[in-house]
N, C-alpha and C positions, 0 to 999 in steps of 0.2 A: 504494500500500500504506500502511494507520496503521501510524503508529508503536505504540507500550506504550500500552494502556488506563492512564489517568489513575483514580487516587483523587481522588472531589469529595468536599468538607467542607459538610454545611450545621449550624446552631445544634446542633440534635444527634444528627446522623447522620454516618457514612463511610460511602463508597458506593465499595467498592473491587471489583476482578477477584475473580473465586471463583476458590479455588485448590482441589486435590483434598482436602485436608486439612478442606474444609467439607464432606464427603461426610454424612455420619453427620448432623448437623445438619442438613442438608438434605432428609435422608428424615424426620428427626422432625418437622420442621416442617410440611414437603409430604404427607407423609404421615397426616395429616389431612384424613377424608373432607369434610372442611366447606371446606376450600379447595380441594380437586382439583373439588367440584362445583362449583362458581365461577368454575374456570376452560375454557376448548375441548380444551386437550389434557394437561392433569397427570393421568398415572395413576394410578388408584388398585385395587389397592394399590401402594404405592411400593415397588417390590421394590429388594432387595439389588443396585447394580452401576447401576442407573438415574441415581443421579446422579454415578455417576463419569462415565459416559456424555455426560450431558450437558454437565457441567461441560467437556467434554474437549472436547468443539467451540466454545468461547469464544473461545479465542487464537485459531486460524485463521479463524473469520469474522468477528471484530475485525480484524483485521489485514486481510483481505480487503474488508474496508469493508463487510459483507453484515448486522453486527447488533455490537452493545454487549449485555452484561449485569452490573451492577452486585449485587454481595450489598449489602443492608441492614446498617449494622451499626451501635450503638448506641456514639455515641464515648463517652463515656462509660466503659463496659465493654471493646468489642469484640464483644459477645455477637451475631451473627448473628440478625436476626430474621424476613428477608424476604428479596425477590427483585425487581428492575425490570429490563426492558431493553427495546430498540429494536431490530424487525427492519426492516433497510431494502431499500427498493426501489428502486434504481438507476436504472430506465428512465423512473422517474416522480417522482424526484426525491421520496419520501415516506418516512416510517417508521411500522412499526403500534407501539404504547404495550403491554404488558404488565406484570403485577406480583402479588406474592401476598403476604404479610405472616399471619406465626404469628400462629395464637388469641390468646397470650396478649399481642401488642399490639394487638388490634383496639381503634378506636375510642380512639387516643390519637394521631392526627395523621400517623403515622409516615410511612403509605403516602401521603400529599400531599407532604408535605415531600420525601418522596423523589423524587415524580415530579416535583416541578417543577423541583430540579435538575437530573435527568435532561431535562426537553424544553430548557430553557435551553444544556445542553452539546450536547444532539445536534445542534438547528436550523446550528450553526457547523460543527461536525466533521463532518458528515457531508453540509455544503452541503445539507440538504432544505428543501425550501418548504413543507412538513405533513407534521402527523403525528396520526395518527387513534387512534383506541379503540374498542372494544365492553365491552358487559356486559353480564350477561344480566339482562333487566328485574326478575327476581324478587331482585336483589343489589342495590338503589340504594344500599346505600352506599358500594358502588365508581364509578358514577353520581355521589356527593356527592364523591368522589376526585379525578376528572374536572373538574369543575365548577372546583373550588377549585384546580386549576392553572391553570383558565384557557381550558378547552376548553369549546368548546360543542354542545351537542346539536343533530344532523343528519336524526337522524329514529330509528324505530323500523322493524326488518324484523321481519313476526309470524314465528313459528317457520321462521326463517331458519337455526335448528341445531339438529342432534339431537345432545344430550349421554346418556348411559346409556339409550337406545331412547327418548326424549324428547323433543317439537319444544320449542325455548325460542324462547323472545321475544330478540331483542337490540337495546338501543342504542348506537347509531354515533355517536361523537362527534369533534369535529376542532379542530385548532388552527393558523392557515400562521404560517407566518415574520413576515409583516407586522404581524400581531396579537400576538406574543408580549408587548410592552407591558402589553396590558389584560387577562394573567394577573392573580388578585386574589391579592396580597402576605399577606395576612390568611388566617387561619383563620376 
C-alpha cells in the first residue's frame, strides 16, 4: 500500500492531491469543449457532480498503487490550472501519461514542466520500467508535450479511436526507466 500522495515543486509549478474543494475549478477548466476533444474520455458536457466523482477515486487508487493524479497549480498563486497523472499497470510493470491544462495557459510550458516531474517521481514510486502516451495526431502540441519530456515517438495507429462518432488518428509515445536520463532538461 502508498503511503500520502506527495506534493512535487518544480520552478513554477505545485503539483499537489486534488482535494474536493477543487470541484468547481475543475469543471470550468475541463469543461471546455476544446480540451474534452483532446482528450479519450473527459466529458463533455462537464456536468455538475463529475468531478466530485472523480476527484473521489484519487486517494484509494493512490494508495492502492493503481494510479497518481497531480492538480497543476501555479506556485506562484495557487491558482489551479490543469490536471496530470499516471494510470499504472501492475502486471506489466508500466504506467499510461495523461494531462489537460486550461485554455488560458496553453502554450506557456506549463503542461511539460508538469509532466516531466510527474514521469521523474512515478519511474521510482511506482517501480515501473515505462510509461507511455497517446494523442490524437490532429493535437501535436500535446505531441510537442511529449517530446520535451523526453519521450519518444513509437509509431502512429490510423483511426485506432472513435472520439464523438469519429475515427482519430493517434500517436503512441514511450519513455523506460533506463532512458529517463536523455529527457531534454530545456524547453
Amino acid at each position: 500500500m502508498m503511503k500520502n500522495q506527495p506534493t512535487l515543486e518544480t520552478e513554477r509549478l505545485l503539483l499537489r492531491p486534488f482535494s474536493l474543494g477543487d470541484s468547481s475549478r475543475v469543471r470550468d477548466l475541463a469543461g471546455e469543449r476544446e480540451i474534452a476533444e483532446n482528450t479519450a474520455t473527459m466529458p463533455h458536457p462537464y456536468e455538475e457532480g463529475m468531478a466530485e466523482e472523480w476527484i473521489g477515486t484519487h486517494k484509494p487508487r493512490y494508495e492502492a498503487g493503481e494510479a497518481v493524479h497531480f492538480a497543476i497549480c501555479l506556485r506562484e498563486t495557487g491558482a489551479l490550472i490543469g490536471a496530470v497523472g499516471i494510470e499504472v499497470n501492475r502486471n506489466h510493470d508500466r504506467g499510461e501519461l495523461g494531462y489537460w491544462i486550461g485554455k488560458p495557459y496553453w502554450n506557456q510550458n506549463f503542461c511539460t514542466e508538469a509532466t516531466r516531474e510527474v514521469i521523474l517521481y512515478a519511474f521510482p514510486a511506482f517501480e515501473l520500467n515505462r510509461i507511455g502516451a497517446i494523442h490524437y495526431t490532429r493535437n501535436p502540441a500535446s505531441g510537442r508535450v511529449m517530446q520535451k519530456a523526453g519521450m519518444r515517438l513509437e509509431g502512429v495507429r490510423h483511426q485506432a479511436m472513435k472520439r464523438w462518432g469519429e475515427y482519430v488518428d493517434i500517436a503512441c509515445y514511450g519513455i523506460l526507466q533506463k532512458d529517463i536520463a536523455l529527457a531534454d532538461p530545456g524547453d
